[in-house]
C-alpha positions as a Python dict, from the first residue, in 0.01 Angstrom:
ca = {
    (1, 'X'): (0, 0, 0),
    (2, 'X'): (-205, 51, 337),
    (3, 'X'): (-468, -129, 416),
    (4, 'X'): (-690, -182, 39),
    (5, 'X'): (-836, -502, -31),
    (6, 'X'): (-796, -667, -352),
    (7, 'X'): (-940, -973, -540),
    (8, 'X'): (-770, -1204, -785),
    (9, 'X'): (-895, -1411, -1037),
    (10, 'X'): (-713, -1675, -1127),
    (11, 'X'): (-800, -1867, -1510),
    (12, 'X'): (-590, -2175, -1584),
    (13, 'X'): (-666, -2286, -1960),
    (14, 'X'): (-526, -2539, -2192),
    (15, 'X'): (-247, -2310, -2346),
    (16, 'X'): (-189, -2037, -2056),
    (17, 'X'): (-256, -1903, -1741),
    (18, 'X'): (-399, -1576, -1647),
    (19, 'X'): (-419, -1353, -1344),
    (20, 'X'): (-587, -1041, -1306),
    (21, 'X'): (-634, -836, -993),
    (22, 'X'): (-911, -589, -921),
    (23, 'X'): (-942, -328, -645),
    (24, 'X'): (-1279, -228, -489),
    (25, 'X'): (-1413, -41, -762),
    (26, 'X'): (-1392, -306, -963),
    (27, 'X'): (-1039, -205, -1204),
    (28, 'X'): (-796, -367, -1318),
    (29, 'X'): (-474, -287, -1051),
    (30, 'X'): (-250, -555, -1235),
    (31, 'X'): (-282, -857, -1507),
    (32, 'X'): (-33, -1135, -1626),
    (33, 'X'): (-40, -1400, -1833),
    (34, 'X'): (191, -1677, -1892),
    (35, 'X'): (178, -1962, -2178),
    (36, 'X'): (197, -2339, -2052),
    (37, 'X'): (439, -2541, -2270),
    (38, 'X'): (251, -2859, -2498),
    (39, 'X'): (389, -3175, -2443),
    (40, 'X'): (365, -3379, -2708),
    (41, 'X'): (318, -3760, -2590),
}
């Protein structure tokens, strides 16, 4: 990696998390998502 620029978006919902990043064209470079554990109380 040199010098690119890239953007992530970041969504947080009730059951997961989810991050994508885009380069300068506008692609997806990389994505991830992760679920949140439900507490019961």
């Amino acid at each position: 990696m040199g010098d690119e620029k890239y953007i992530m978006a970041i969504d947080e919902g009730t059951t997961g998390i989810r991050a994508i990043i885009f380069d300068h064209d506008s692609n997806i470079v990389s994505q991830s998502y992760e679920k949140i554990k439900q507490n019961a109380v």
